[in-house]
N, C-alpha and C positions, 0 to 999 in steps of 0.2 A: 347193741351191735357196736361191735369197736369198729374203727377207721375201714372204708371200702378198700383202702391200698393196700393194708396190709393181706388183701388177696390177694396179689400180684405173684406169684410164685419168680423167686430169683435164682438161676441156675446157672453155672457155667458152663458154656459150651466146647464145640472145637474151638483150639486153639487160646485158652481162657479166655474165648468173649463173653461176655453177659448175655444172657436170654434171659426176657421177662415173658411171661404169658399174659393173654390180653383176660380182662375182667370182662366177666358175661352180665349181662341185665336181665331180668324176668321181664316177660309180656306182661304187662299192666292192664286187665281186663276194663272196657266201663261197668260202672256203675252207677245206678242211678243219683247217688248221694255222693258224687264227684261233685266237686266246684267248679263252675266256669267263669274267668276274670278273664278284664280286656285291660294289657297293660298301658302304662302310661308314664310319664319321663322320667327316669331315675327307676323304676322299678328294677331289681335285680334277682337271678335266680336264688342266690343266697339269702336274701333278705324276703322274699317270700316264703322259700323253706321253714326259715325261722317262725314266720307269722302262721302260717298253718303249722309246723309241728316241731315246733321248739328248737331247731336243729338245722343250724344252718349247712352242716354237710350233708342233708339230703337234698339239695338240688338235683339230682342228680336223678331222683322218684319223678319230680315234676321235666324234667330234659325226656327222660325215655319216655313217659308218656303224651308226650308230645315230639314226636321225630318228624313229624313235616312243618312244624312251627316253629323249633325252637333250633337254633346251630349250636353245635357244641364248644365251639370255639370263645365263648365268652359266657362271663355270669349276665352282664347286661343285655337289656332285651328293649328292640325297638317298641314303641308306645304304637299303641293301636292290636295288638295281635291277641287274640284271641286263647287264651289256653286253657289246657285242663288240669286241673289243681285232684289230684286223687283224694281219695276221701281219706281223711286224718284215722278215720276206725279202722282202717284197713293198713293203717302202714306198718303194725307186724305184720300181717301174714305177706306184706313185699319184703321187707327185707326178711324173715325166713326163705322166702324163694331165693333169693338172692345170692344167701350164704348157701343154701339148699346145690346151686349150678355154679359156684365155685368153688367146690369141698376141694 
């Protein structure tokens, strides 16, 4: 999968302003062979990413499945929190969803 951004669809609107369109996320089903980690000091979403699947631009997998734990607003994560790590077998067929609801 190339870069998530380069979904962003760029168009120009009235008046030549820019309009971006916002990027969609797929529902992240559980599954039983999900990982559960409780983080702790310096954890980051990027550098988890990495450790489960090679690729430190899918934070992004572990953010949306986790939307009441995780703020989007930083790759750092307080120590103590609870998340859910999707199951590594499973991350084609998310990002097929993915590209799937932003054709």
């Amino acid at each position: 999968m190339s870069n998530r951004l380069n979904y962003i669809s760029r168009k120009t609107g009235a008046n030549d302003k820019r309009v971006l369109k916002y990027i969609k996320y797929p529902n992240i089903p559980l599954s039983v062979d999900d990982i559960y980690a409780v983080t702790v000091e310096g954890d980051r979403l990027d550098l988890i990413a990495n450790q489960f699947y090679n690729n430190v631009d899918l934070w992004w997998v572990i953010t949306t499945a986790n939307p009441d734990v995780i703020r989007r607003d930083s790759f750092i994560l307080k120590p103590g929190l609870q998340i859910r790590i999707p199951d590594p077998n499973r991350i084609t067929n998310i990002l097929r969803s993915f590209e799937q609801i932003n054709k």
